[in-house]
KOLGUKOL-13006 format. One record per residue: z, x, y of N, C-alpha, C, O in turn; residue in three letters. Coordinates in steps of 0.1 Angstrom, whole numbers, plus 5000, padded with zeros to 4 digits. Atoms other than C-alpha are relative to their C-alpha. Layout:
BEGIN
ZXYZXYZXYZXYALA;...
end
This chain:
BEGIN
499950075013866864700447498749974994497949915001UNK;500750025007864264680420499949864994500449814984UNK;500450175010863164320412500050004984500050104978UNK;499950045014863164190378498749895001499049785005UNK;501150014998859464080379499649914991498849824995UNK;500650025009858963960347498649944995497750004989UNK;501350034997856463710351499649915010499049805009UNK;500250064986856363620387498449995004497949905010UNK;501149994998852963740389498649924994497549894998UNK;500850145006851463500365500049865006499049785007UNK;499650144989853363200387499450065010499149965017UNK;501149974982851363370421499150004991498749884993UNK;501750025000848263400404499549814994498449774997UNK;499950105001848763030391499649895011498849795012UNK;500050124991849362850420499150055009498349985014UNK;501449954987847163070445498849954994498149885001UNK;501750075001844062970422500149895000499149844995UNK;500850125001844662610429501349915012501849815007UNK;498850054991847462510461499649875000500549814995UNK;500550135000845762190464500649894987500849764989UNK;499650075011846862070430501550004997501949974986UNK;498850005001850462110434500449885012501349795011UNK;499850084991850061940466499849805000500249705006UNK;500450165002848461630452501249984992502249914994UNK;498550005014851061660422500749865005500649745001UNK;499350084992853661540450499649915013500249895023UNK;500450074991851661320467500649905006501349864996UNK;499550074995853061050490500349874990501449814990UNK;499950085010852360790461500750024989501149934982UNK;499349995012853960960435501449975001501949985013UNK;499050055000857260830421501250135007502150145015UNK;499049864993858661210423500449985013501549945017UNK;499749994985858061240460500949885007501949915013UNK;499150114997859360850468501650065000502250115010UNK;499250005008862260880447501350135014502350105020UNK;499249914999863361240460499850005019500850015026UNK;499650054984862561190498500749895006500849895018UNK;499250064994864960900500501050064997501950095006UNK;498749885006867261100483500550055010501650015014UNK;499749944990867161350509500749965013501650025019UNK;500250104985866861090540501849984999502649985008UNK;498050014997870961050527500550075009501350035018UNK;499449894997871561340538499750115009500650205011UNK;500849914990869661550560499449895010498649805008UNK;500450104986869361410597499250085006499350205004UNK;500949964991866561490622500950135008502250125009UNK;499349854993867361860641500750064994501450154999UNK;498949905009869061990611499650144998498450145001UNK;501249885006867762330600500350024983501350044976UNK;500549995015866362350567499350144996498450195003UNK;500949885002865362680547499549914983500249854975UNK;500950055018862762540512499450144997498250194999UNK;500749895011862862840490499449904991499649784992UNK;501050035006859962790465499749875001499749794991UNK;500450124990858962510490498149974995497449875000UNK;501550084999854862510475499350025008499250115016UNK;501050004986852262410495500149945014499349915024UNK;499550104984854662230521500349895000500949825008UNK;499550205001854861880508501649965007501749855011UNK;498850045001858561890515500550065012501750035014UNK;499849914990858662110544499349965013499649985025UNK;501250084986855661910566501149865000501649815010UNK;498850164998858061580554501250025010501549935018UNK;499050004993861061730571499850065013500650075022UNK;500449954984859461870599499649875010499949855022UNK;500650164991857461510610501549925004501649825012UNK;498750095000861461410607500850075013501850025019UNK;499449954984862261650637501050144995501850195003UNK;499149944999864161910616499250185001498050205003UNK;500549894995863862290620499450074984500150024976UNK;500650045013862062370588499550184999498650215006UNK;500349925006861662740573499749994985500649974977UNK;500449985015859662770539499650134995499050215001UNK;500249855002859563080518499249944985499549844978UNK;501350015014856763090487499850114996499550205005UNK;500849945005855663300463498850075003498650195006UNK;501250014998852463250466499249985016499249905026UNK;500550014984850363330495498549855002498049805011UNK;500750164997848063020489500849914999500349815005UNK;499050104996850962800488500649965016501049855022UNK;499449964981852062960524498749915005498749805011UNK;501150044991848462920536499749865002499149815012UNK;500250155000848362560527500749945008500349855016UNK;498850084995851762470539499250025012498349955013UNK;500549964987850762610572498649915004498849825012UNK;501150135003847262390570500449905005500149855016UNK;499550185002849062060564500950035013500749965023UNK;499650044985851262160594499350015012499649955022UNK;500250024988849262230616498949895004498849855016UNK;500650145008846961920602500449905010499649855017UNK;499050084998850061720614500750025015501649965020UNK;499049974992850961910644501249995005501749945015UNK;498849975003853962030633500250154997499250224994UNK;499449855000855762350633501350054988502550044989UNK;498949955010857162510601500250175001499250225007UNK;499949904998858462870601499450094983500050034974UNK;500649935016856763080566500550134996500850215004UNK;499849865003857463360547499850024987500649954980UNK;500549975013855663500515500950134995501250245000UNK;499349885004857663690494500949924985500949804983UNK;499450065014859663640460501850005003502750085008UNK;498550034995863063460464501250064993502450024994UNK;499149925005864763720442500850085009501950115009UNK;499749854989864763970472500649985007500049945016UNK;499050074992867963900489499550055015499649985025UNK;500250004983866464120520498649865007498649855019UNK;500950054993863363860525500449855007499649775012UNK;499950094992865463630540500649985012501650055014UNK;499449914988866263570577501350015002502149974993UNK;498549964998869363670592500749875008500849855020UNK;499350224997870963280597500249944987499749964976UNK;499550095012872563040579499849875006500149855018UNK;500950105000870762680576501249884996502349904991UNK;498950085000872362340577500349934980501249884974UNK;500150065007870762260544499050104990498050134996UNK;501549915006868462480517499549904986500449844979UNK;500350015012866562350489499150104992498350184996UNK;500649885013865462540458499549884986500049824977UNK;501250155005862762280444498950114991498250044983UNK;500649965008860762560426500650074990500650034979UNK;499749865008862462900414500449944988499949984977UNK;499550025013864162740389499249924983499749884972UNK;500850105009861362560368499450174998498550164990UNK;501149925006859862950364501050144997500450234991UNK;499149915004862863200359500849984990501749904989UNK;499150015016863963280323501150064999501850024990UNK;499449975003866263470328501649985006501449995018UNK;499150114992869963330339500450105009500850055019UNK;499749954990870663630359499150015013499550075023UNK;500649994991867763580379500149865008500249875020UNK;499450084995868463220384501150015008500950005020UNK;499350004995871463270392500450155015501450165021UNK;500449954989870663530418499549945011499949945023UNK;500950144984868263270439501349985004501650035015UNK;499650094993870963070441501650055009502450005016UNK;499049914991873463350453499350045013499849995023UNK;501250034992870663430476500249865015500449855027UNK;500650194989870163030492501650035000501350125008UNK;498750064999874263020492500750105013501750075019UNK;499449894991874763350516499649935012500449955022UNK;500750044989872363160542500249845001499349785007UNK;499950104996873862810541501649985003502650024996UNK;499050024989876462700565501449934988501349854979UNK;499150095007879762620553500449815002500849755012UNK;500150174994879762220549498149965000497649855002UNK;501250025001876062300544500049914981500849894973UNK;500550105017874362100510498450074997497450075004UNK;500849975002872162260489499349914986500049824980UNK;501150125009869362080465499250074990498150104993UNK;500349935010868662240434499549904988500149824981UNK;501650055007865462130414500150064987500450184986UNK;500849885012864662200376499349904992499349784993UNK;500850125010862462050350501149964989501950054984UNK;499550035011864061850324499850064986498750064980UNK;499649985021864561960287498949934996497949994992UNK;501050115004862761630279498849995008498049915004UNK;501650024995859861660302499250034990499149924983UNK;501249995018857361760270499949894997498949824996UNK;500550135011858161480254499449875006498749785001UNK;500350124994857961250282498550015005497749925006UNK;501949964999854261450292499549934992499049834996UNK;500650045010853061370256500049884994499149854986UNK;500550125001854061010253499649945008499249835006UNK;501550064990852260940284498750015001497849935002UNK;501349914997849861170287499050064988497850104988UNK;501149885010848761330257501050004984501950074981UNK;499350065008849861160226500350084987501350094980UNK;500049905012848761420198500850115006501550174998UNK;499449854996850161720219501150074991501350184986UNK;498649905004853561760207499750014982500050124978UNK;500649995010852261720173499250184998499350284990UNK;501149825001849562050182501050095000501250184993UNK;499249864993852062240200500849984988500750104984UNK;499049945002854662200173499650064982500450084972UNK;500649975012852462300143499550175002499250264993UNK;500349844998851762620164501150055003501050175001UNK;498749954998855462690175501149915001501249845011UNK;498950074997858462520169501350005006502249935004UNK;499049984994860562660192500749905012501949915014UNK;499550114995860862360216500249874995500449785003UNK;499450095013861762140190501450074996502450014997UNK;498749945003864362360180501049975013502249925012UNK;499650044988865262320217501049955004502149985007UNK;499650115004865461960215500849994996501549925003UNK;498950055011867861950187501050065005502050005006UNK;498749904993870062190201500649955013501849965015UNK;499950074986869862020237500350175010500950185020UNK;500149904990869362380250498650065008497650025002UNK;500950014994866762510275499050094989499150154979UNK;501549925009863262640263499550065014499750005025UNK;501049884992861262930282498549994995498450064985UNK;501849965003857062910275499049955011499249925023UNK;501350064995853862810283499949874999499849824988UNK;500050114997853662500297498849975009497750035006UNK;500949994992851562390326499750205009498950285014UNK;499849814998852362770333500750044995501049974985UNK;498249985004855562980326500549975003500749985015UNK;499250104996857862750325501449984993501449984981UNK;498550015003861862700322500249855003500249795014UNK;499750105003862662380306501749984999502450024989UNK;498549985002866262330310501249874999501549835010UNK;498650095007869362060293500849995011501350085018UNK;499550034988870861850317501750054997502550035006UNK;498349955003874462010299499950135006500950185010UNK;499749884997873462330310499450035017499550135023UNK;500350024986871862180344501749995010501950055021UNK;498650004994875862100353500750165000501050225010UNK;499549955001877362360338499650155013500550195020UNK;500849934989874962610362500649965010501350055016UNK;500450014985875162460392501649955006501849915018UNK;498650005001878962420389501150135001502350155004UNK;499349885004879562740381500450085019500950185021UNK;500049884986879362850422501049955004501450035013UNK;498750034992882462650433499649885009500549855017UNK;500550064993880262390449500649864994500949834983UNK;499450105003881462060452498449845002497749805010UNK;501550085001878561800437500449875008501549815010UNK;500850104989877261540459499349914989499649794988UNK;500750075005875161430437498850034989498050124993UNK;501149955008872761450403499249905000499849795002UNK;501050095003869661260399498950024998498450115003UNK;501249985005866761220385498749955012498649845018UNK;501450004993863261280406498949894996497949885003UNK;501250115007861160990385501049854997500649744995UNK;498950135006864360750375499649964989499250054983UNK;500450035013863460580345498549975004497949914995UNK;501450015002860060570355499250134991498150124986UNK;500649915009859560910337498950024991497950104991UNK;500650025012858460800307498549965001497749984992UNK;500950105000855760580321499050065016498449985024UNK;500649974988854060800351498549994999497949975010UNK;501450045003850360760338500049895007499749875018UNK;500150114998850760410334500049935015499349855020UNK;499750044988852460360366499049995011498849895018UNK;501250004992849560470386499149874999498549835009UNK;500950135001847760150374500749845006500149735009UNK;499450124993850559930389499949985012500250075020UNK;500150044987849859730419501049885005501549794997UNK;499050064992851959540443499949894999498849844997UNK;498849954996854259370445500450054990501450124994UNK;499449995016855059440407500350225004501250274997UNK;500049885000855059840417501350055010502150135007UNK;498749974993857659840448501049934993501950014993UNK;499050065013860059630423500550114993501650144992UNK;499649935008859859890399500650165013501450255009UNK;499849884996860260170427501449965004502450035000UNK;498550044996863459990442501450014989502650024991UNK;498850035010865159970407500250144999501350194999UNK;499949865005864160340398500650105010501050225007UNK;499449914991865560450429501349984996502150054990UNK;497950035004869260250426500050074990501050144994UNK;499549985017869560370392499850185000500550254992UNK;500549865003868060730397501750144997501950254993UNK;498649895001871760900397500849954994502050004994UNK;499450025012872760690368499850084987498850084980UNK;500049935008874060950344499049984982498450064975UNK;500650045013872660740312498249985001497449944992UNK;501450004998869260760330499050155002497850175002UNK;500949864996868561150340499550024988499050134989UNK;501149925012866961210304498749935000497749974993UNK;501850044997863860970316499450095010498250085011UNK;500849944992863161190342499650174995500350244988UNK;500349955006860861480339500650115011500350225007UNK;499249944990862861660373501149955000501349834999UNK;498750044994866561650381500550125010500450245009UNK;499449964987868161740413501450025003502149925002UNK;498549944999871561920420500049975012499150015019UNK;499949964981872961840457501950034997502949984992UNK;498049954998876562010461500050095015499050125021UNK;499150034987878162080491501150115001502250094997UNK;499149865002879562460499501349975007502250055008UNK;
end
C-alpha cells in the first residue's frame, strides 16, 4: 500500500530539529500533563500493556512505564524515538520503539494492547481518510474491553494561544487569511500553519469522529480544563493559590460546557 504522505515529512523534519521542545511543552508542571495523567491513572493500572502511537519524545510513555506498565511507542520522527529512549533510559526504564508513520498498518506489532493512545496523529492529518485510518490501525491492535485515548487540538486553541500569548496575532493572521475565522463561525475544523501543519478540529466533529467506530465513550475532556485560556499566566501562580486552581480544573475538566477552554481534548472509548 502506497501512503498518502502529504505532509508528514514537514511534521518529521519539525520535530527532529527540536525533540526537546515538545518534551518541555509537556513538562511535569504543565497543566496539560497534570490534568491528562490523572485522567489516565482512572484507567490504566500498573502491568497493563500500552501501545502510544505518535507518543513524541516519551513524556507519556517514560510516565507509564515508571508506573510498571508494558509500554510500546511508535513516532514519526526519529528524534522523538531517540529522545524517548534517552529519558528512559535516564530513568531506568524500559520502553519498546518503533519509527515509522502510523498510517502503515504493517509497522505495527503483531499483538493486541490493553490500552493505545493516539495523542499526536491527529493534531497533523488533513485529511479524514487518513485520520480515520490511524484509528482503524490502533483499533485492530487493542484488546476487546481495551480503551483507547484519542487526542486533538481544539478548534479554539488560536484564540486561546492569542489571548494569552500573543495578543495582536489573530488580528495578523486574519488580515493575511481568513480562513480560520471562517472556521470559527462555522464551528468546523481548520487545516494550516500553525506551530507547524496543523489540524484544528470542532469539538462537534471531535464526537461525531470518534463515534463513528462503534466505540462505547468513557469519557471526553479537556487536557488544560478551564485553565486554557490562562496558561501564560498560570506559570506565574504559586502555591497554595496554584494546586486550588489545578484541583478545580481537573473536577470540572469533563464538564461538557467547559471543553471549549481547553486548547486539547481527549476521547477515551471502550471497544
Amino acid at each position: 500500500m502506497k501512503l498518502v504522505k502529504e505532509n508528514s515529512e514537514v511534521i518529521k523534519a519539525y520535530y527532529d530539529s527540536n525533540p526537546l521542545l515538545e518534551w518541555e511543552r509537556t513538562n511535569e508542571n504543565q497543566i496539560e500533563y497534570i490534568i491528562t495523567t490523572k485522567m489516565l491513572s482512572r484507567y490504566i493500572s500498573p502491568e497493563e500493556s500500552v501501545l502510544d502511537i505518535g507518543g513524541g519524545p516519551g513524556r507519556y510513555s517514560t510516565w507509564l512505564a515508571s508506573r510498571g506498565c508494558d509500554v510500546t511507542q511508535i513516532d514519526l520522527s526519529e528524534g522523538n524515538i531517540d529522545l524517548a529512549k534517552t529519558k528512559a533510559k535516564e530513568h531506568n526504564l524500559s520502553i519498546k520503539t518503533i519509527c515509522g508513520n502510523a498510517l502503515d498498518e504493517g509497522l505495527y506489532p503483531d499483538k493486541k494492547y490493553d490500552h493505545i493512545l493516539v495523542m499526536g496523529p491527529m493534531y497533523h492529518l488533513f485529511k479524514y481518510e487518513d485520520r480515520k485510518r490511524v484509528i482503524d490501525n490502533a483499533l485492530l491492535h487493542l484488546k476487546k474491553g481495551g480503551k483507547i485515548y484519542i487526542a486533538f487540538i481544539n478548534l479554539f486553541a488560536g484564540l486561546l494561544y492569542y489571548l494569552d500569548d500573543d495578543k495582536y496575532g489573530f488580528k495578523q493572521q486574519h488580515d493575511i487569511d481568513t480562513s480560520y475565522g471562517h472556521c470559527l463561525l462555522e464551528n468546523i475544523g481548520w487545516n494550516g500553519k500553525a506551530f507547524t501543519e496543523a489540524r484544528f478540529e470542532a469539538i462537534p466533529e471531535i464526537k461525531r469522529f470518534c463515534n463513528s467506530f462503534g466505540l462505547r465513550q468513557i469519557n471526553l475532556f479537556g487536557q488544560e480544563g478551564f485553565l486554557g485560556p490562562f496558561i501564560h499566566q498560570f506559570d506565574n501562580i504559586e502555591e497554595p493559590h496554584r494546586s486550588l486552581y489545578i484541583d478545580y480544573a481537573y473536577r470540572m475538566c469533563d464538564m461538557e460546557d467547559h471543553l471549549i477552554m481547553s486548547a486539547h481534548i481527549m476521547y477515551i472509548g471502550e471497544k
